[in-house]
C-alpha positions in Angstrom: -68.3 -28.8 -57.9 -69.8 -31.7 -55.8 -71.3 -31.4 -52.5 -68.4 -32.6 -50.3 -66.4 -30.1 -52.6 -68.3 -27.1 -52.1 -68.7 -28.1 -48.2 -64.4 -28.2 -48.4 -64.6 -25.0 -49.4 -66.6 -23.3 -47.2 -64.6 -24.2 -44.6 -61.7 -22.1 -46.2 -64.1 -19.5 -46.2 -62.6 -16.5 -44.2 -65.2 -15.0 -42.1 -67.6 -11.7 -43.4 -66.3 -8.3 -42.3 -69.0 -8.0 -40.1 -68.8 -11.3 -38.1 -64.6 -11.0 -38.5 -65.6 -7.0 -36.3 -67.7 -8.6 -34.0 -65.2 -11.2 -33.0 -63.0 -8.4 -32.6 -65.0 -6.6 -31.0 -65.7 -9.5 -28.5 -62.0 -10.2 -28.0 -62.6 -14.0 -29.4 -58.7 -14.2 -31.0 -58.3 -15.5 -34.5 -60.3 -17.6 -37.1 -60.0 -21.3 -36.9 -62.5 -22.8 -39.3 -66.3 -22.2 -40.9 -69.1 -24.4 -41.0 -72.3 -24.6 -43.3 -75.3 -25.9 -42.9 -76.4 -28.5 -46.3 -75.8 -27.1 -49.6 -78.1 -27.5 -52.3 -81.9 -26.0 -53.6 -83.6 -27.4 -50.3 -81.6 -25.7 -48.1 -82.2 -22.2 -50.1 -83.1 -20.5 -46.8 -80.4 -21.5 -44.5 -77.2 -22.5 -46.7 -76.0 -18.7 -45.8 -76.0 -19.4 -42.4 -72.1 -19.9 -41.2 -70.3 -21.2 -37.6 -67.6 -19.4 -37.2 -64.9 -20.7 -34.8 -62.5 -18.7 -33.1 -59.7 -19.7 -30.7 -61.5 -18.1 -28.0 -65.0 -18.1 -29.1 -67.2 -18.6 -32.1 -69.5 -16.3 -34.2 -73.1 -17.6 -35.4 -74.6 -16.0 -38.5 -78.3 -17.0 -38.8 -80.2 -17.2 -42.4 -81.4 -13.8 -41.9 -77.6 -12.6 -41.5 -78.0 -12.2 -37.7 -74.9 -12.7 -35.6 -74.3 -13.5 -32.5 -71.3 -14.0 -30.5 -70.0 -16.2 -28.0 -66.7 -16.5 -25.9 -65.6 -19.5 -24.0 -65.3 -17.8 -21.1 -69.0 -16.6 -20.4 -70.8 -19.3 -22.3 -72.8 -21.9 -21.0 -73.6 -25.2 -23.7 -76.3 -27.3 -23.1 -75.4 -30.5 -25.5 -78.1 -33.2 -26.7 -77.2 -35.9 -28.9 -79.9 -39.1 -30.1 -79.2 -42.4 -31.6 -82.0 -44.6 -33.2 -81.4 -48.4 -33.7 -77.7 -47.2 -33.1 -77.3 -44.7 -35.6 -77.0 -40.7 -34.7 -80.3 -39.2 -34.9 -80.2 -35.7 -33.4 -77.0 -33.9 -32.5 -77.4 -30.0 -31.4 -76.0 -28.1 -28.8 -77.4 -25.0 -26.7 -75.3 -22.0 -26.7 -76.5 -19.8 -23.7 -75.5 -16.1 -23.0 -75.1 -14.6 -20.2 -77.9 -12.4 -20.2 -80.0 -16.0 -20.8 -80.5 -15.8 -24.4 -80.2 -19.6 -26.0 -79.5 -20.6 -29.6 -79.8 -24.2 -30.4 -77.9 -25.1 -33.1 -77.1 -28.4 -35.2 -79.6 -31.3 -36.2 -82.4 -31.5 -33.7 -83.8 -29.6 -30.7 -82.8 -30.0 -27.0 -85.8 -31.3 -25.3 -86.2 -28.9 -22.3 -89.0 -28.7 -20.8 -90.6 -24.7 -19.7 -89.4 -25.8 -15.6 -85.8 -27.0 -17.5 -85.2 -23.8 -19.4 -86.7 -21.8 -16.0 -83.9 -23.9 -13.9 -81.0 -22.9 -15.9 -82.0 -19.2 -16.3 -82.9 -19.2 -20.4 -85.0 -16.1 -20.7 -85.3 -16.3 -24.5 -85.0 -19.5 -27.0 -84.1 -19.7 -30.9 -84.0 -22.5 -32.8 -80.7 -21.9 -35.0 -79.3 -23.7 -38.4 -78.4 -27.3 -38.8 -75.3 -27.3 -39.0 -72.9 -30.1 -40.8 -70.4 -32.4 -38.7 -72.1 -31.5 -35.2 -70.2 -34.0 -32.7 -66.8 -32.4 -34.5 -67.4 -28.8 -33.4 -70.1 -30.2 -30.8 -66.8 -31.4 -28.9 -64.6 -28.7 -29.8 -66.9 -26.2 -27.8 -67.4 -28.1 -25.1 -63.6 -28.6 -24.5 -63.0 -25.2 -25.5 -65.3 -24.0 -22.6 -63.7 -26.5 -20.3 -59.8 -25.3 -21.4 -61.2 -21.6 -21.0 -63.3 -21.9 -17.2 -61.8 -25.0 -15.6 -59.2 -23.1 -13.4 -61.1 -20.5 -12.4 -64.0 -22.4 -11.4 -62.1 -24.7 -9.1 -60.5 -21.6 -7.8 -63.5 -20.4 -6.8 -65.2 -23.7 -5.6 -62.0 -23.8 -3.5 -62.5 -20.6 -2.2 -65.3 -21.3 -0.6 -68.5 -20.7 -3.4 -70.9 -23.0 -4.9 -71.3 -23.1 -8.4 -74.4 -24.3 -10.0 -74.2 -26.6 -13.3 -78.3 -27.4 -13.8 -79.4 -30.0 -11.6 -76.5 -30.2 -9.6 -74.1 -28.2 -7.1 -71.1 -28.0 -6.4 -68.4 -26.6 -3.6 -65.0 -27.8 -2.1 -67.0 -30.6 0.1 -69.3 -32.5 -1.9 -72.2 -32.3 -4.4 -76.2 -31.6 -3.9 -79.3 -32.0 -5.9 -82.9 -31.2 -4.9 -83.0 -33.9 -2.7 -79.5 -35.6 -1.9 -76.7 -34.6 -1.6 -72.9 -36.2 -0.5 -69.4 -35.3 0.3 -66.5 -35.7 -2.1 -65.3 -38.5 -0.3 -68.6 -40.6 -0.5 -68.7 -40.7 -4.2 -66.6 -43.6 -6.0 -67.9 -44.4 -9.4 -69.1 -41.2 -12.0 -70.7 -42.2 -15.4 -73.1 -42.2 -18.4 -76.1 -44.5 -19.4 -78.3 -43.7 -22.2 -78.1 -39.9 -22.3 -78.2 -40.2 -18.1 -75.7 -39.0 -16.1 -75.5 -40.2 -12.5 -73.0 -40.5 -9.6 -72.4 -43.9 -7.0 -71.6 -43.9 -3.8 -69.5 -45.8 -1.2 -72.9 -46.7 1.1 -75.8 -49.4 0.3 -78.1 -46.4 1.1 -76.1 -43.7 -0.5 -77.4 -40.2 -0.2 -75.3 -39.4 -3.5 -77.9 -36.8 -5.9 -79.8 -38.5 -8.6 -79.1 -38.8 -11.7 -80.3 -36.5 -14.6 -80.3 -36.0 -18.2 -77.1 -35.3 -19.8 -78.6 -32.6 -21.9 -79.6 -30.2 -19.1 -76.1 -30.1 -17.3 -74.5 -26.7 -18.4 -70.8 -27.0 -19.9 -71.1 -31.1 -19.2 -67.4 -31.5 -20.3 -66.5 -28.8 -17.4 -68.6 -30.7 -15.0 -67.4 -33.5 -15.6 -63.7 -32.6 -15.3 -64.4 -31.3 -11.7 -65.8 -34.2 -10.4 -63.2 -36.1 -11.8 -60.8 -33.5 -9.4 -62.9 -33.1 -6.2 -63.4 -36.5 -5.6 -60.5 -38.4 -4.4 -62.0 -42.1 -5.3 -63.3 -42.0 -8.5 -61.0 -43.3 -11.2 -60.9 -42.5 -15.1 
């Protein structure tokens, strides 16, 4: 069997009895697909590992057998991605439980920095399996997350509360950071620029927030999506 073969068939793989009861267990609904991390004798310690996905969540086993759950409504994904000379580099994502436990996962580490990881609550760090086709199921999470919170987070922005997403705030009028911050109204123009995200305003001398690296902006996709909403002049 070749590599792409044996690859194809893992992702028939049904889930282990274990990680299929802890999915249960966690309410994450039924199996969608498995991942692996690269086959072959140099992977020998981690080509056990599995992603599981889930329509309402996903299921890590680690090389050790370890699992750990996840549901899109309570997780928070932290997603890096690197290109060198145009060519994809490093492609992980941060899964991030509630209690502040984070599993980096995929090719490559998230470059937080101690005062990053303090910022966005991460109370414990483990560097997790490589595992293959990260931007497919890199997206998939991230608009899994967004499809799971996105109406009850603007419910609750609207109701009055501020939500936190890393760097940034946000509540029914406008948006802070550290040192700026501006209403809804002010904002016109939202984007990316080498891994940077950052927000422009209608003023020369705008008091719009800074920008900041895409990769320390919890459930970016989410975030995204709700500026998109609150703010009546910037366009798609």
């Amino acid at each position: 069997m070749s590599q792409d073969d044996f690859i194809a068939h893992i992702r028939t793989e049904q889930p282990t009895a274990d990680a299929a009861a802890l999915a249960t267990q966690c309410g994450l609904g039924d199996w969608l697909d498995t991942l692996a991390t690269k086959q072959g004798f140099g992977w020998k310690k981690s080509r056990d590992a599995r992603l599981y996905l889930f329509t309402d969540g996903l299921v890590v086993r680690m090389p050790e057998g370890h699992l750990s759950a996840y549901d899109w409504e309570t997780v928070r994904v932290l997603q890096y991605r690197r290109t060198v000379n145009g060519a994809d580099s490093e492609a992980c994502s941060v899964l991030i439980d509630p209690a502040g436990s984070a599993l980096n996962i995929g090719f490559g580490r998230a470059p937080l920095f101690k005062a990053d990881k303090t910022a966005l609550g991460i109370t414990s760090w483990t560097n997790g399996p490589g595992f293959l086709y990260p931007h497919m199921w890199g997206d998939h999470i991230q608009t899994a997350v967004t499809r799971a919170q996105l109406a009850a987070t603007l419910a609750r922005i609207q109701q009055g509360e501020r939500v936190s997403f890393g760097p940034y705030t946000v509540d029914q009028h406008g948006v802070t950071d550290k040192k700026y911050s501006a209403a809804w109204t002010e904002i016109i123009e939202i984007g990316f620029s080498s891994g940077t995200f950052m927000f422009n305003g209608h003023q020369r001398r705008s008091t719009v927030p800074g920008s900041a690296h895409a990769h320390v902006i919890p459930n970016l996709d989410l975030f995204v999506r709700l500026c998109y909403q609150l703010s009546p002049y910037v366009k798609r």
